[in-house]
C-alpha positions as CSV (number, residue, x, y, z in Angstrom):
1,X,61.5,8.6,-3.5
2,X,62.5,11.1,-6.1
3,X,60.3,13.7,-5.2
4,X,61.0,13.3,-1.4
5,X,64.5,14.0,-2.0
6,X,63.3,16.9,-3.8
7,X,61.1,18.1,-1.3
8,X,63.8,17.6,1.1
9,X,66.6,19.6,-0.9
10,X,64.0,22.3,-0.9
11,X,63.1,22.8,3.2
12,X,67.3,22.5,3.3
13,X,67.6,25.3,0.8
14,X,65.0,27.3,2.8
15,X,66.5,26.6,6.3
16,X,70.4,27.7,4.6
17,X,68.8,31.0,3.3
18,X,67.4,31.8,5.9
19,X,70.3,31.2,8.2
20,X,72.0,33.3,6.0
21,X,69.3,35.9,6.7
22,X,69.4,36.1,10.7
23,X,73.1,35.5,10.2
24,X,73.4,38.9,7.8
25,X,71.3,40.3,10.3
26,X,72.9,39.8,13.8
27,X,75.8,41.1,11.9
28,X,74.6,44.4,10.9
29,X,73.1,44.4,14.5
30,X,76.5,43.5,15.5
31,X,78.2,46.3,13.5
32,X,75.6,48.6,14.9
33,X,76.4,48.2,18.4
34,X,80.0,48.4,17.7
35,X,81.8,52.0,18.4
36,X,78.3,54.0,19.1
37,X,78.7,57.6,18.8
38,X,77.8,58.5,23.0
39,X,76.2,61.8,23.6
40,X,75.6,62.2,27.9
41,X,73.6,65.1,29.1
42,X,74.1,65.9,33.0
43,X,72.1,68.0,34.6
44,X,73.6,70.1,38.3
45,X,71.5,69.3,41.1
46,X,68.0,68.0,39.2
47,X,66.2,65.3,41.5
48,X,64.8,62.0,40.6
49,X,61.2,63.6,40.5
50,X,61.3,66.8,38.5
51,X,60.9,65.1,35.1
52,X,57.7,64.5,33.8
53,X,58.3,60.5,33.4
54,X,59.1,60.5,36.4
55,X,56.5,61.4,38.3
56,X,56.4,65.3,37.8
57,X,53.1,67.4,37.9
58,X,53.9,71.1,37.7
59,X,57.1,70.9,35.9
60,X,57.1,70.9,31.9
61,X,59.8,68.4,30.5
62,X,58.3,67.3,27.5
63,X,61.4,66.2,25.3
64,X,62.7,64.4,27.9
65,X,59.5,62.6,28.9
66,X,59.3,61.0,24.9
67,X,63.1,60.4,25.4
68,X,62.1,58.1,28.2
69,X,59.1,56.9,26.3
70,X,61.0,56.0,23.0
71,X,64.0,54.5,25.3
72,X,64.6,53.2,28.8
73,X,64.3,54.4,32.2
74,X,66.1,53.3,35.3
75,X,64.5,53.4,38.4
76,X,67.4,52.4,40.8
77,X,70.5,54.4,39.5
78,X,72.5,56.2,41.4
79,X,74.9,59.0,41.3
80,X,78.6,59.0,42.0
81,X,78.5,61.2,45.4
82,X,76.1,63.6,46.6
83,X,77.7,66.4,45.5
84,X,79.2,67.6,42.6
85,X,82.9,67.1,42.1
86,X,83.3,63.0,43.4
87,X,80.1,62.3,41.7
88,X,82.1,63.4,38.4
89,X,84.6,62.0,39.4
90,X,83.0,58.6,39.8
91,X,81.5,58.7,36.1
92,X,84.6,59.9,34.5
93,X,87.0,57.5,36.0
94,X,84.6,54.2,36.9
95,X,85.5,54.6,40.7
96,X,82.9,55.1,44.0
97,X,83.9,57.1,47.0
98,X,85.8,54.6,48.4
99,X,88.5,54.6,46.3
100,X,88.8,57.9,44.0
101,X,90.9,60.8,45.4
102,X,88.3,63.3,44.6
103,X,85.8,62.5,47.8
104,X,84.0,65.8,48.1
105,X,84.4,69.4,46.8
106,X,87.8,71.1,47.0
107,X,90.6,72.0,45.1
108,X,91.9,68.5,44.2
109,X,92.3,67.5,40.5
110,X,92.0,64.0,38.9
111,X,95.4,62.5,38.9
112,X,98.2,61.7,36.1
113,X,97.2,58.2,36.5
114,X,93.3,58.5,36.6
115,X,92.2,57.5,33.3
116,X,89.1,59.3,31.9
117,X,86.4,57.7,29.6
118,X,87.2,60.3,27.5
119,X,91.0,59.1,27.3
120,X,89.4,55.5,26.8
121,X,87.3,56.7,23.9
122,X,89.8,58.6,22.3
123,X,92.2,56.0,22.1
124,X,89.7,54.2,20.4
125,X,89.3,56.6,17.6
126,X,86.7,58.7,19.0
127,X,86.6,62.7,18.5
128,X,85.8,64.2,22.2
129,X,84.1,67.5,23.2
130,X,82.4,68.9,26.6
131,X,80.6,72.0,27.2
132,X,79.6,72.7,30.7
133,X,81.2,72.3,33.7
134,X,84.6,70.4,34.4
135,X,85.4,71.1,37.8
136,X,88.1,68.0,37.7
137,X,91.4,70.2,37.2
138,X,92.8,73.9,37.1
139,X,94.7,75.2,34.5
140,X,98.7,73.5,34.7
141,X,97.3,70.7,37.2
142,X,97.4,67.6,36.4
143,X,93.1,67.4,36.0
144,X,93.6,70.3,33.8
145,X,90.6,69.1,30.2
146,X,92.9,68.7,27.8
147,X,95.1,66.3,29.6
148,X,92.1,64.0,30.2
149,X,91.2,62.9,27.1
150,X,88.9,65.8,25.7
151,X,89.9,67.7,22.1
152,X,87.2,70.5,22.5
153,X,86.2,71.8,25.4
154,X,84.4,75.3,26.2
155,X,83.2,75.8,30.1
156,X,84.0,76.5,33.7
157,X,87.1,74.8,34.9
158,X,86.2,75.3,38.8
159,X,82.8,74.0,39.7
160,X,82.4,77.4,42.1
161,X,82.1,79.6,38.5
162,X,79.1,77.1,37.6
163,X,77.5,78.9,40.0
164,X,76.2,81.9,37.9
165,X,74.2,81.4,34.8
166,X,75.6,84.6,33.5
167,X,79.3,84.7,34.1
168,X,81.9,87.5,32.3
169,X,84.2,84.5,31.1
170,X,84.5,80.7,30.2
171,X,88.0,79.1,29.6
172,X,88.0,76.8,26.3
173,X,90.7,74.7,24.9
174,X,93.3,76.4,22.6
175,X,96.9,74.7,20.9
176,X,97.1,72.1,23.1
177,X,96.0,73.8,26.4
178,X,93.6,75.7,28.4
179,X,92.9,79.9,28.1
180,X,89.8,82.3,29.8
181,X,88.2,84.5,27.3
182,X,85.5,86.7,27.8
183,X,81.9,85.8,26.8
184,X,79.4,88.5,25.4
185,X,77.8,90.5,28.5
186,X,74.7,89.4,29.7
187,X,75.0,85.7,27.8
188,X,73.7,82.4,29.9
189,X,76.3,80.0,29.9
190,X,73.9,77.1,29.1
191,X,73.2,78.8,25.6
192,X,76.6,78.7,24.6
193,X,77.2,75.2,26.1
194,X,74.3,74.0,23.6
195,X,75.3,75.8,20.8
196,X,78.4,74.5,21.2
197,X,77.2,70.9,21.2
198,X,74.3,71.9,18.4
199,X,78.1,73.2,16.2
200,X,79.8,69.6,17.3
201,X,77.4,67.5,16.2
202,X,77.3,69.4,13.0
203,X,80.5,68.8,12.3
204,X,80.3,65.4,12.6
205,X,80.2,62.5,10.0
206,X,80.1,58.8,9.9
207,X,83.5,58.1,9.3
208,X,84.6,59.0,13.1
209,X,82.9,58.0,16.5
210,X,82.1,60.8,18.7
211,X,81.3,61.4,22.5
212,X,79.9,64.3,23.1
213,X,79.7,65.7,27.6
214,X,76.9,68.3,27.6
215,X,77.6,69.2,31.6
216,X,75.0,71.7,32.4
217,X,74.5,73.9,35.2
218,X,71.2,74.2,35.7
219,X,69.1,73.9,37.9
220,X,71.9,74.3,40.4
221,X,71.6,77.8,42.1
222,X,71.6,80.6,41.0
223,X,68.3,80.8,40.5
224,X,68.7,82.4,37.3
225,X,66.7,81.9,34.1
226,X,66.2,83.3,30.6
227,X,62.8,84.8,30.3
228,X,61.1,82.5,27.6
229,X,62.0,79.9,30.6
230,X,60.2,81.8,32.9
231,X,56.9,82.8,30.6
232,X,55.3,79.5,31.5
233,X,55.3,79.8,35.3
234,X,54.1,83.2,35.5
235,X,50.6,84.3,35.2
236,X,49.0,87.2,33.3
237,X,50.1,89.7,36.0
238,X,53.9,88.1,35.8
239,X,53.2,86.4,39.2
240,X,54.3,82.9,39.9
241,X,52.0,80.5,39.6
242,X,53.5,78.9,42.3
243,X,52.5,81.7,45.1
244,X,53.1,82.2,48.0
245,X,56.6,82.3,46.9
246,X,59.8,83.6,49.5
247,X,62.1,85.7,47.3
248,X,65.7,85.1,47.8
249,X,67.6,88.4,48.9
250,X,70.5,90.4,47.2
251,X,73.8,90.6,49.0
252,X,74.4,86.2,49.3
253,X,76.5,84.0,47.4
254,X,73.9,83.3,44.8
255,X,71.8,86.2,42.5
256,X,68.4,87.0,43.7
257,X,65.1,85.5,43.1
258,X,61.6,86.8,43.4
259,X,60.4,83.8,42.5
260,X,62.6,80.6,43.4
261,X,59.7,77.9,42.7
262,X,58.8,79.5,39.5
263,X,63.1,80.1,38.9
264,X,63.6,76.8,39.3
265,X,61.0,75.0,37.3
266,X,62.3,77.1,34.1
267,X,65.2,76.2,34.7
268,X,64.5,72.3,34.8
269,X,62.2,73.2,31.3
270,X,65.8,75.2,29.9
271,X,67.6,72.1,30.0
272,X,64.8,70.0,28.7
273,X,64.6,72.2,26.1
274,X,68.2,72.2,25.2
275,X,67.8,68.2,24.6
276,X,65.5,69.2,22.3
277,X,67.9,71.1,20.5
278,X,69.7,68.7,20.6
279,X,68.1,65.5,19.3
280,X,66.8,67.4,16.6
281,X,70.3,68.2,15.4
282,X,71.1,64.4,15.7
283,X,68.1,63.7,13.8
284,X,68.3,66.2,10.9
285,X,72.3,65.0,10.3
286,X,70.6,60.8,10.5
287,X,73.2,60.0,13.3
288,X,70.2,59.3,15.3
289,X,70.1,55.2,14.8
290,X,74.2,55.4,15.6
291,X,74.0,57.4,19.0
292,X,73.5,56.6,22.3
293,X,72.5,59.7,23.9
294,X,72.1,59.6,28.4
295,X,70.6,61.6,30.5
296,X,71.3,61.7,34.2
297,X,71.6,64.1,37.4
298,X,75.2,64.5,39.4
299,X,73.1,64.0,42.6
300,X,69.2,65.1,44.5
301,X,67.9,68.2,44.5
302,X,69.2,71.2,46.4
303,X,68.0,73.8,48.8
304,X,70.2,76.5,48.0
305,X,70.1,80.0,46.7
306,X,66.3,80.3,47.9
307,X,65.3,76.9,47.4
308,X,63.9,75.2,50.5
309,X,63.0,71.7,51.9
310,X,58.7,73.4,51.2
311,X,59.4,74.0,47.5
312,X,60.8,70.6,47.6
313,X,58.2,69.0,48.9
314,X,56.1,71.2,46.7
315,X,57.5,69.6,43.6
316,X,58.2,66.1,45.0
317,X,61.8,66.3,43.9
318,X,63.0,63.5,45.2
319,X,59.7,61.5,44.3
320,X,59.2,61.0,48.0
321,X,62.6,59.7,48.6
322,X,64.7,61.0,51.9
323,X,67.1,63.3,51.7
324,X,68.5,66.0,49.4
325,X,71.6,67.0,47.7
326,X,74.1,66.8,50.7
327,X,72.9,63.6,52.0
328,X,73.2,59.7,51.8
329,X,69.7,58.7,52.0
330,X,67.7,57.9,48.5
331,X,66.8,61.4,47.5
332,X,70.4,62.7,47.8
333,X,72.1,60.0,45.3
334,X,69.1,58.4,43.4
335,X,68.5,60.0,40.3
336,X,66.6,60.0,37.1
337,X,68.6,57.7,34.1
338,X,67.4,57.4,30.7
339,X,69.0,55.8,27.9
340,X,67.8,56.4,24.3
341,X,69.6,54.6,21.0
342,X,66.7,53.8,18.3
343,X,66.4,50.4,17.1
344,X,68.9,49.3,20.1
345,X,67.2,50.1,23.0
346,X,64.4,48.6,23.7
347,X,61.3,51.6,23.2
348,X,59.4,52.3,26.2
349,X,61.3,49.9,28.8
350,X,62.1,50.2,32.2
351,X,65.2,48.1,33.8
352,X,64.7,47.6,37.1
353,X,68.8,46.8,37.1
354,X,70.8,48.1,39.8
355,X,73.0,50.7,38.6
356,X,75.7,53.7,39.7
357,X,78.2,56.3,37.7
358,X,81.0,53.6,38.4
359,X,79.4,51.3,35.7
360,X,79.7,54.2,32.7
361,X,83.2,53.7,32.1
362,X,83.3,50.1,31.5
363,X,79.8,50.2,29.8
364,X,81.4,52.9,27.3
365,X,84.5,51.1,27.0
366,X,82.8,47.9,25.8
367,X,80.5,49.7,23.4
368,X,83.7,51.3,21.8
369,X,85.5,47.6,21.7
370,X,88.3,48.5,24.2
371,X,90.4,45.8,24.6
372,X,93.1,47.3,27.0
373,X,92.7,46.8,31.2
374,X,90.2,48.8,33.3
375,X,90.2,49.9,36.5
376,X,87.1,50.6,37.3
377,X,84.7,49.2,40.2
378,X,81.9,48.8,38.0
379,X,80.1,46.5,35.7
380,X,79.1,47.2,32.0
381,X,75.5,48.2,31.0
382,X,75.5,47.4,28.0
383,X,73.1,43.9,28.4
384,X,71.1,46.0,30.2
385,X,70.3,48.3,27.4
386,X,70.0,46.2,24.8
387,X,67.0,44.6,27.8
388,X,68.5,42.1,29.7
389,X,66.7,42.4,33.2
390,X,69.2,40.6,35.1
391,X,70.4,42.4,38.4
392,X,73.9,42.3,39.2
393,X,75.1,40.5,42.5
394,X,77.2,43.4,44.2
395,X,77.1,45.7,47.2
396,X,77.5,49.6,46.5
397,X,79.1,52.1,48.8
398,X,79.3,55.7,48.8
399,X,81.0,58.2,51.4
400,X,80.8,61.8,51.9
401,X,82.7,64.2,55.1
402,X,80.9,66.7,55.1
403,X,78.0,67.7,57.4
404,X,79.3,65.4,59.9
405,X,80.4,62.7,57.8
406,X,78.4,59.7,56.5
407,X,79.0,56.1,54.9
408,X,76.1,54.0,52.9
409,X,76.4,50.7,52.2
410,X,73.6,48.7,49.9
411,X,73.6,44.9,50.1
412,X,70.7,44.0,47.8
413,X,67.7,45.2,49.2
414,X,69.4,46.1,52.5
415,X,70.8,50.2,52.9
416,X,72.9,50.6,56.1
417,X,73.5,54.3,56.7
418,X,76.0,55.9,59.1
419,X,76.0,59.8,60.2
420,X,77.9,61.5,62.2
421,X,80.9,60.1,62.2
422,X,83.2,63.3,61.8
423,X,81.5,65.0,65.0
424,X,83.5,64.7,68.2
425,X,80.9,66.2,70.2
426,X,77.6,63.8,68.7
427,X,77.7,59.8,68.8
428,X,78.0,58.1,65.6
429,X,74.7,57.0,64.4
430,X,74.1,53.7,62.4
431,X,70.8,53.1,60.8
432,X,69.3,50.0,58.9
433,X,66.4,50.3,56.2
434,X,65.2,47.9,53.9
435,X,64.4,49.0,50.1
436,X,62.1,46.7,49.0
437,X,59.6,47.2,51.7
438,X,60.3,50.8,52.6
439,X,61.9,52.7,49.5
440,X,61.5,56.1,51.6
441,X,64.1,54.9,54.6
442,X,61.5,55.7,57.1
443,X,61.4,52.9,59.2
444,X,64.9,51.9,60.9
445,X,65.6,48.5,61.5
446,X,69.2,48.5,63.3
447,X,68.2,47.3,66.6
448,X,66.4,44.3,64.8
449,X,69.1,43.8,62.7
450,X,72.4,44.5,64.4
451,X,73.4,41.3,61.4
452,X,73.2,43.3,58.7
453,X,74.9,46.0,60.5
454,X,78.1,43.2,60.6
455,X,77.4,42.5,57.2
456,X,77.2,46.3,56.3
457,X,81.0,46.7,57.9
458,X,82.5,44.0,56.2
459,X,81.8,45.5,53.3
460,X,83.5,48.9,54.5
461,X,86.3,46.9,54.9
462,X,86.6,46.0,51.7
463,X,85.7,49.0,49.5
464,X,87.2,51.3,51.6
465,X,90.8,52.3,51.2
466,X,92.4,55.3,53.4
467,X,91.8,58.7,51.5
468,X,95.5,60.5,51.0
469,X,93.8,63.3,51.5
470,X,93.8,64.0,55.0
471,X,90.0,66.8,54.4
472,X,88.7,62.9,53.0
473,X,89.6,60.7,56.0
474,X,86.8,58.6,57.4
475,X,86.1,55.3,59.0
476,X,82.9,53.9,61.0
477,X,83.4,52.6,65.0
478,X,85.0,49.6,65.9
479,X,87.2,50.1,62.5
């Protein structure tokens, strides 16, 4: 009997200690999770398939590609808008189309009372920074950087200067506000961006949080590239590689290009590069295993500055997906999303999760322990990074005015997709695809389905509310 009770008292000890064990260890997992330092890298215009892990040939994107490998891809994520200024919008402020003031490109700055994940972060003790492009606020609105949230911040204020790769000027924030100072001729603004970041993260330590917005510019025309960008797309004679090439002219909006396939391959390898950079710096200051770092697109591809719908097709920018930068369809607002924290995320996973810009805000703001209210349409993340595979029971909606104006809905795997509903002189056009069966929109079901096309408006009804912007105004027939 005595040595039963013994043996007993023994498997107890073992099954405390080791309680004890998985208990000391979900805390430190739990202390690991909590207040992450974020780093998000967005690239201007890149489409779903111009990185290597996802899908690209030609195209040489090698940090990014083990990024993805050592962390997880999305392959349904979608951008805030189709084009720039709503789509960073959405991410900064947790709101689609249907309800942010910022609905398309303009002069229109966030609001006094749109709060920023930056503002959400900071409150929480985190030290903010972005380098790139803001295009949210002018100097003395009320969108203007440093009344959003950010301490540093070195870029272009309107999204129109993003538009040269080697501008005279950048505006950065000094004593509390915003001042333009030149930059050193013939400098790419995506250098000093990085360098900026690389500088940041130096200065960093573990007794503060940081987030860090590295909003690049590239590959959005111009066409414009540094030369050690360009060395790997050009052969022996300092010919594309990518021939027959049409050179884009002097004398139009964007600089010229001999070359715009090889142009904008470099520039999809610059900003690879810069990742590079900046990993590395992560790494060699071991804040690594305490970062989240993101990388995403602010919508498709484009066909601008001498890029056309052949070199996208060339390329498979949009991985086959319809539609470009501009559009509604797949290959305007899906785009590439990888997530990479070591020892958090799981390495080499793909979440097949549902997912848009909206959710960013409350994904950052539960990884940073925010207590407060948020206003925000989306849903945290942060399950799905740590691998849960559950997909979230919601309907998305985007909309866009220009080119005729267009409203998507997506009900699961139904996409209901109306053009043309700006145009006085063309009919509204409603069209019905589903995503599971046909992920490239080519086959449209409305006449078969005039039920989800019910469905589709009922969900207008309730995401949409009246733009107070009069440029922003849109609603679908019958409504």
């Amino acid at each position: 009997m005595f040595r039963i009770t013994l043996f007993c008292s023994f498997l107890l000890l073992i099954v405390i200690c080791s309680c004890k064990e998985k208990g000391s260890a979900m805390e430190e997992s739990n202390t690991h999770i909590v207040k992450p330092n974020i780093v998000f890298v967005l690239a201007d215009d890149l489409g779903i398939g111009d990185l290597g892990s996802y899908g690209q040939e030609y195209i040489k994107t090698p940090h990014l590609d083990r990024m993805a490998s050592d962390g997880m891809r999305f392959l349904d994520f979608y951008s805030g808008s189709t084009v720039c200024a709503p789509s960073r919008a959405s991410l900064m402020t947790g709101k689609h189309t249907g309800h942010l003031t910022i609905r398309g490109n303009g002069e229109f700055p966030l609001k006094s009372s749109d709060t920023t994940i930056a503002q959400i972060l900071k409150s929480q003790g985190y030290h903010t920074a972005i380098f790139g492009k803001w295009g949210l606020g002018l100097e003395g609105t009320s969108g203007s950087p440093e009344k959003k949230g950010w301490d540093e911040f070195t870029g272009h204020l309107h999204h129109v200067d993003g538009h040269f790769q080697k501008p005279d000027s950048l505006w950065s924030i000094v004593e509390g506000g915003v001042e333009k100072h030149a930059i050193s001729s013939g400098a790419f603004a995506n250098e000093i961006f990085t360098q900026k970041g690389i500088d940041f993260i130096e200065r960093q330590s573990d007794h503060q949080p940081f987030f860090l917005f590295m909003s690049y510019t590239v590959p959005h025309a111009e066409l414009r590239v540094e030369d050690r960008f360009l060395a790997p797309y050009l052969n022996a004679q300092g010919e594309s590689v990518f021939e027959p090439e049409k050179p884009w002219p002097s004398g139009q909006h964007y600089g010229p290009q001999k070359y715009p396939k090889a142009a904008y391959a470099a520039m999809v390898t610059s900003i690879d590069a810069y990742v590079g950079r900046l990993l590395e710096k992560l790494k060699s200051k071991g804040l690594l295993e305490n970062t989240l770092v993101v990388f995403t697109s602010d919508n498709g591809t484009h066909i601008e500055g001498g890029r056309t719908m052949e070199d996208v097709h060339f390329f498979n920018s949009t991985a086959g997906l319809k539609g470009v930068k501009r559009d509604l369809y797949e290959g305007g607002i899906r785009t590439p999303f990888i997530a990479y924290w070591p020892g958090t995320i799981p390495k080499g996973s793909v979440s097949p999760v549902t997912a848009a810009y909206w959710d960013l805000l409350p994904t950052f703001a539960q990884l940073a322990d925010y207590q407060g209210s948020l206003y925000s349409d989306g849903v945290s993340l942060r399950s799905a990074f740590l691998g849960d595979t559950t997909k979230f029971a919601r309907d998305m909606y985007w909309e866009f005015h220009e080119t005729g104006g267009k409203i998507a809905v997506r009900m699961g795997d139904w996409k209901v997709v109306w053009t043309q509903l700006l145009d006085a002189n063309k009919k509204a056009v409603c069209e019905v695809y589903n995503l599971k069966t046909d992920p490239y929109e080519s086959v449209d079901l409305a006449r078969k389905h005039p039920d989800i096309i019910e469905k589709a408006k009922e969900v207008f009804i309730q995401q949409h509310q009246r733009s107070e912007i009069e440029k922003f105004r849109i609603t679908i027939p019958d409504h």
